[in-house]
MIVOBA-281837 format. One record per residue (C-alpha): x, y, z; residue number from 1. Coordinates in steps of 0.1 Angstrom, whole numbers. Layout:
BEGIN
     x     y     z balum
     X     Y     Z   NUM
...
This chain:
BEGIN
     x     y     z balum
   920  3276  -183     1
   906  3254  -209     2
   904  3259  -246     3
   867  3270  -254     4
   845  3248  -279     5
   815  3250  -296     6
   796  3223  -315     7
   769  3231  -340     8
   748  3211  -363     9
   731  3217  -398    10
   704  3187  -401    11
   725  3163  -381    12
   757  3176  -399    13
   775  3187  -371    14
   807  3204  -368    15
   835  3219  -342    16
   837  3255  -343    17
   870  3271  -325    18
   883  3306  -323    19
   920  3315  -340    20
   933  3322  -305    21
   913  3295  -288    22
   935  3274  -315    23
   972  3287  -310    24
   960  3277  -273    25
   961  3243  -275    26
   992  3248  -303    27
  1009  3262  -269    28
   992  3233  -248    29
  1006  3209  -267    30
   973  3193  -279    31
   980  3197  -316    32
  1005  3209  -342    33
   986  3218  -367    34
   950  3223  -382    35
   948  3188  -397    36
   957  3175  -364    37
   934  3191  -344    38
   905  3185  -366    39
   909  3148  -363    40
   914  3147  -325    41
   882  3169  -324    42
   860  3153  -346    43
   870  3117  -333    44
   842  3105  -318    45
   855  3082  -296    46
   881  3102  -280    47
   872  3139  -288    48
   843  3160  -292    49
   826  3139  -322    50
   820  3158  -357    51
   815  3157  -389    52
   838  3188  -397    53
   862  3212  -382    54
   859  3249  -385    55
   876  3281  -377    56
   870  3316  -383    57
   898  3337  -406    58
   891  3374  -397    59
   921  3382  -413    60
   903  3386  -449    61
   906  3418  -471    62
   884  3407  -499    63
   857  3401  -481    64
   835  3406  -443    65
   850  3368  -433    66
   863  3336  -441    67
   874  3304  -426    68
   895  3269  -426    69
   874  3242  -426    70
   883  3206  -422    71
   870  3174  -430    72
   870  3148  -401    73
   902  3130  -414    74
   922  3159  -414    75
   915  3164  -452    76
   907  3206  -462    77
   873  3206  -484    78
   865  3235  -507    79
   836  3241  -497    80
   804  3227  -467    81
   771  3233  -471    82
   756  3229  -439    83
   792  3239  -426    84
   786  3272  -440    85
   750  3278  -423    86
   763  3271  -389    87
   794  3294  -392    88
   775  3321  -402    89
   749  3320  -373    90
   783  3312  -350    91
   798  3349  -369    92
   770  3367  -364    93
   765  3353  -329    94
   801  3360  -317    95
   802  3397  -331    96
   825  3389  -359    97
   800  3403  -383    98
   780  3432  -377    99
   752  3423  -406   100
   730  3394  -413   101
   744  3388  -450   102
   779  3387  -454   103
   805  3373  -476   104
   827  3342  -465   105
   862  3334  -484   106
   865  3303  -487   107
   887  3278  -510   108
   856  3281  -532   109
   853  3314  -535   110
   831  3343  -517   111
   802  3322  -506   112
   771  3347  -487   113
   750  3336  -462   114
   719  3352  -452   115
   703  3345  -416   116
   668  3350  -416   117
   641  3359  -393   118
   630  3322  -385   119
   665  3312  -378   120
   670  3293  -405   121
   699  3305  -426   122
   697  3312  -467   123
   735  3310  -488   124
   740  3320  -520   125
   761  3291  -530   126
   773  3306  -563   127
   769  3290  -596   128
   774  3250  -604   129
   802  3240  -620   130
   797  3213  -653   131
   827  3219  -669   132
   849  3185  -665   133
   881  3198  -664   134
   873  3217  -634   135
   849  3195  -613   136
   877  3180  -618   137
   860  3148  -634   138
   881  3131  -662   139
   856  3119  -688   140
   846  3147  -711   141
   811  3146  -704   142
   797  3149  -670   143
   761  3140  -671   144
   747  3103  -669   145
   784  3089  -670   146
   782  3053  -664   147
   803  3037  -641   148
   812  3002  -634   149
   816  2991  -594   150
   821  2957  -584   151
   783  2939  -597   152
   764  2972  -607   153
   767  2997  -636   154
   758  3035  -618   155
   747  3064  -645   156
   754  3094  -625   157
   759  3133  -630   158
   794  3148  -621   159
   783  3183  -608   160
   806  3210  -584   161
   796  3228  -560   162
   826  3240  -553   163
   834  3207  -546   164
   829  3174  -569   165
   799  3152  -564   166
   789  3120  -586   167
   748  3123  -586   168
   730  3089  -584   169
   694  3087  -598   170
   669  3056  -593   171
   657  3071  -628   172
   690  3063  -645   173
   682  3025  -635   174
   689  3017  -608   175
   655  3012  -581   176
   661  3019  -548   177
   642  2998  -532   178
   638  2980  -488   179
   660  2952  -500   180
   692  2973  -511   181
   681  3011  -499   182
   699  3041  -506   183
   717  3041  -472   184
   730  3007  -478   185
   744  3013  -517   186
   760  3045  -501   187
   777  3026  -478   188
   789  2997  -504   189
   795  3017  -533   190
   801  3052  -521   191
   834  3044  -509   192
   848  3029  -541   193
   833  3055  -560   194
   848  3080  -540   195
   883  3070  -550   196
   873  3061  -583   197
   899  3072  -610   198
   872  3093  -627   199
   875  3117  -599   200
   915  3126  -595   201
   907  3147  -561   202
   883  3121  -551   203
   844  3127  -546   204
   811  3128  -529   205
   783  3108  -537   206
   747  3111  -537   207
   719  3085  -545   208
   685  3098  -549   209
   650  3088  -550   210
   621  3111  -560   211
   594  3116  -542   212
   580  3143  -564   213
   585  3167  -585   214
   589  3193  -554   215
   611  3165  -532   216
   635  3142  -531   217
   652  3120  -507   218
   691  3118  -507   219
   715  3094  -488   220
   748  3108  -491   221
   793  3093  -488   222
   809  3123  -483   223
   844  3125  -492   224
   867  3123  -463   225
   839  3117  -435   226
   822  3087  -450   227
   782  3087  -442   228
   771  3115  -428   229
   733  3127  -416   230
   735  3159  -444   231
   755  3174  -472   232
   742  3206  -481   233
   765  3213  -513   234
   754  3173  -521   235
   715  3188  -517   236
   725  3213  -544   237
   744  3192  -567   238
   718  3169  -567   239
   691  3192  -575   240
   709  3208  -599   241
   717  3173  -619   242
   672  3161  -612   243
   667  3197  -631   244
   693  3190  -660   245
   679  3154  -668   246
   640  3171  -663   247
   634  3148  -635   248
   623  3180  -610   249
   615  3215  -606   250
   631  3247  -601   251
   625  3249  -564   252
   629  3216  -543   253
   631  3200  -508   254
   656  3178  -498   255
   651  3155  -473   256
   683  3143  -457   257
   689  3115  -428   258
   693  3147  -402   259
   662  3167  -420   260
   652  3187  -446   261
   667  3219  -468   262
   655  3234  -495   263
   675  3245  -527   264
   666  3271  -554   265
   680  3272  -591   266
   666  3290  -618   267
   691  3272  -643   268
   685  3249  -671   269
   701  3226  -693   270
   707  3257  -722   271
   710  3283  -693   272
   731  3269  -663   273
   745  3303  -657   274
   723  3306  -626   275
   729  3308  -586   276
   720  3281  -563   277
   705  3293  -534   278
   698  3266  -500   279
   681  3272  -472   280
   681  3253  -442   281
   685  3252  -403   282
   717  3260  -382   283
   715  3246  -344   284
   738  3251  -315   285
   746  3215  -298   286
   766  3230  -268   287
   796  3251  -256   288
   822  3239  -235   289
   863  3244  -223   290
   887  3215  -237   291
   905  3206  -204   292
């Protein structure tokens, strides 16, 4: 019998999702030795399945209704996953292992709750931002519109948690993204230097963003550990919660990503940033299948 597999996506963000025992199966098969391991066979798209992330459910949790382990593609664990967390907790619910349509989820950044809704898109509490420097962790004492100097260009970006670090990229702080050198192109030139970058001593994500309007923006995204992806939901949030601390956008805002759109929520501002961000946004099924 094979191992059982299900692939989901989150505006083209898409993920491997296996069960705990479906796991030690292929511990016992001899397939991997561990949960770094199997997360890069799986999400090698050449030679596995193909995804941007790895995911399995912990029902093992006394704090809270669930959590999970989640992987990025290179083996890496991440704190936290935006469009991760939208398509686990439609896979939960789904699979019977939640009984309710908002629940909490444990993860390494705390208890994170989804909500699904009637459309089928799912709405998560992502908690509060984190600004302070010290525990982004981004070295520099101030986080907002830090300039930083990579290769030929000078980028003034916003250091901003979501549980997990991202470096915020505005065309307002000078730089204009424009056909010549897009967003997806500087993403893929400078993202993965800044990334590394020795501002950032657990490394990064990073987000460059036009605005469209005060109600939208557009966001190219390198995430730490997977590179470009289609979406970053926690890089949606950072990045609307650094537009509304420079003034730049509103409270309430679409996102458009490569894979689609999400919309984010925060009632914060720059003298009250004490405020959830809430992000709402699809979760698709791709398929289900046995690992032979």
């Amino acid at each position: 019998m094979g191992i059982k597999v299900t692939k989901m996506q989150g505006c083209g963000n898409d993920f491997v999702i296996l069960d705990y025992e479906e796991y030690k199966k292929g511990i016992e098969l001899g397939k991997w030795k561990n949960m770094s391991e199997a997360a890069i066979k799986l999400c090698d798209r050449n030679f596995g399945i193909g995804a941007d992330g790895f995911i399995i459910p912990n029902t093992n949790t006394e704090n809270t209704d669930i959590g999970w382990f989640f992987y990025n593609s290179d083996g890496t664990t991440a704190q936290m996953c935006g469009n991760g967390i939208r398509c686990f907790a439609k896979y939960a619910y789904d699979k019977k292992l939640v009984n309710k349509k908002e629940f909490g989820v444990n993860t390494l950044a705390g208890i994170i709750t989804p909500k699904l809704l009637d459309d089928g898109t799912v709405r998560v509490n992502m908690s509060k931002p984190i600004l302070d420097s010290e525990k982004i962790p981004f070295l520099p004492p101030e986080n907002l519109n830090h300039k930083m100097s990579v290769k030929d260009k000078i980028f003034t970006g916003n250091a901003v948690s979501m549980g997990n670090p991202h470096f915020v990229i505005y065309e307002e702080n000078g730089e204009k993204f424009d056909k010549e050198r897009d967003m997806l192109a500087l993403a893929k030139e400078y993202g993965p230097i800044i990334e590394t970058s020795i501002e950032f001593p657990e490394k990064t994500n990073v987000e460059f963003i036009k605005i469209k309007s005060y109600k939208k923006i557009e966001l190219r995204v390198w995430e730490r550990g997977c590179g470009i992806t289609l979406a970053c939901g926690t890089g949606a949030c950072a990045s609307v919660v650094a537009g509304i601390l420079n003034g730049y956008i509103e409270n309430s805002v679409d996102v458009e990503l490569l894979g689609g759109t999400v919309h984010i929520d925060w009632a914060g501002e720059i003298h009250n940033t004490d405020k959830d961000v809430f992000m709402t946004g699809p979760a698709e099924y791709v398929f289900e299948a046995e690992l032979v």
